[in-house]
C-alpha positions as CSV (number, residue, x, y, z in Angstrom):
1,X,50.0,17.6,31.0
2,X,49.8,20.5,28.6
3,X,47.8,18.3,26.1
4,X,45.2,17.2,28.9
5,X,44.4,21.1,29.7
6,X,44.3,22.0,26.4
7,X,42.0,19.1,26.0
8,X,40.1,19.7,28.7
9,X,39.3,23.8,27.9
10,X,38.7,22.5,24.2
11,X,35.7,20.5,25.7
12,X,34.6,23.3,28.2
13,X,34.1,25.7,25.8
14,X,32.4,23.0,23.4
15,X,29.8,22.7,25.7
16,X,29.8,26.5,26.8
17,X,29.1,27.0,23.2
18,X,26.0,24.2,22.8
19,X,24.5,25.7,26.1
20,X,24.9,29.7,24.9
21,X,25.0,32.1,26.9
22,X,21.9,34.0,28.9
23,X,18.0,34.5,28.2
24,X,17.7,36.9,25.3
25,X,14.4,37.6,26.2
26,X,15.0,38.5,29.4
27,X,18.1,40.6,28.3
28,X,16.0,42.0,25.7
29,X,13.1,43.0,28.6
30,X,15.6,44.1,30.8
31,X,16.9,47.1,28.6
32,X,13.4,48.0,27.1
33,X,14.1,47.1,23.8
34,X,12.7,44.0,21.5
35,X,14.7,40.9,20.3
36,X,15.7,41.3,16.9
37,X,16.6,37.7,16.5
38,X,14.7,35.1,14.7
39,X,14.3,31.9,15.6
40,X,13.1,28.8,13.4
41,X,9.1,28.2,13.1
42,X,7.8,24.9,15.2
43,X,7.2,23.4,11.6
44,X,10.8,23.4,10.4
45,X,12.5,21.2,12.9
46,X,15.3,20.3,10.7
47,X,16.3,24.2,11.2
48,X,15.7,23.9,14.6
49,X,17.3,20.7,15.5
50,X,20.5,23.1,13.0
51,X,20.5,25.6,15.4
52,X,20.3,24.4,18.6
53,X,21.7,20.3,18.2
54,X,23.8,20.4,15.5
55,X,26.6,21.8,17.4
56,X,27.5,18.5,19.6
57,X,25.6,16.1,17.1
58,X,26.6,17.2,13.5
59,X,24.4,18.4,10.9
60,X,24.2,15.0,9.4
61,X,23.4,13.8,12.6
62,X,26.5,11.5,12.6
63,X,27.6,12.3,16.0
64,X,30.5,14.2,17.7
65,X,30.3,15.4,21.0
66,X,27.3,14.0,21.2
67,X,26.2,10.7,20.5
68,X,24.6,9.9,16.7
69,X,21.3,10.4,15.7
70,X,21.0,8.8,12.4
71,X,18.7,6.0,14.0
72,X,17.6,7.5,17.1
73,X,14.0,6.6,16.3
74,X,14.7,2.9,16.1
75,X,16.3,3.1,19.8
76,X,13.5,5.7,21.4
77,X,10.0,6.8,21.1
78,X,9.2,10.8,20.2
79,X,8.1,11.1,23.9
80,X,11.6,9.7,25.0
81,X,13.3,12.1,22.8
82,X,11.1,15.0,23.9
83,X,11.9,13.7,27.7
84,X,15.3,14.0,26.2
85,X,15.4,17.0,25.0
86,X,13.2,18.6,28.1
87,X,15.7,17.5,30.7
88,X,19.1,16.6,29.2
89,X,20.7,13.3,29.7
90,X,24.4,12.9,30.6
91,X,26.3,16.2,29.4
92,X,23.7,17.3,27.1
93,X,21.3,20.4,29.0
94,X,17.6,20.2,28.9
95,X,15.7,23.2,28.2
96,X,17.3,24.3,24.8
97,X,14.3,23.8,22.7
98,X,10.9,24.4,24.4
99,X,6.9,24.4,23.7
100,X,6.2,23.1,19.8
101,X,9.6,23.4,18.6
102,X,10.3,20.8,21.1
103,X,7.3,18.6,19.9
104,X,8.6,19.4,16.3
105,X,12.1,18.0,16.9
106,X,11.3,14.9,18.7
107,X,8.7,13.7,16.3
108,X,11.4,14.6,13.2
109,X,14.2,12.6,15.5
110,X,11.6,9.8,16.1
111,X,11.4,9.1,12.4
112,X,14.9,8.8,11.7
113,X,15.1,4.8,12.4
């Protein structure tokens, strides 16, 4: 029983972790000051897909919580991934990449076949 609940608030935060926590920008808004953070440009989306997939799918895209990715362009099109990656499929969340950064990702995952 013990190793079930352990199990299950290892996953739990896992995903708590992949999803973050709130808007900066609207955090950032709300108290008058700027966000300081920097994010990757649309044109890198290796750095991109680093800082936002990686997480649940590995660096080397070999899986984890998520599933591989290695060859994900030999199973979907770049507009399937950017569906994908827009609205989330199974446990994974849509929304964590948005506008060109999206676009960026998808076509980068479409080319790994």
């Amino acid at each position: 029983m013990k190793k079930k609940l352990l199990a299950l608030l290892f996953g739990t935060s896992l995903v708590l972790a992949a999803c973050g926590g709130g808007d900066k920008d609207d955090a950032a808004k709300s108290e008058g000051g700027t966000d300081t953070t920097e994010t990757a440009s649309a044109g890198d989306a290796e750095k991109v897909y680093g800082q936002y997939c990686a997480a649940c799918h590995n660096a080397d895209l070999s899986g984890g919580v998520g599933p591989e990715l290695k060859t994900v362009g030999s199973r979907l099109s770049k507009d399937e991934i950017a569906t994908v990656l827009k609205d989330g499929r199974n446990a994974m969340p849509g929304g964590l990449i948005k506008g060109e950064e999206l676009d960026a990702v998808a076509e980068w995952l479409a080319a790994k076949k």
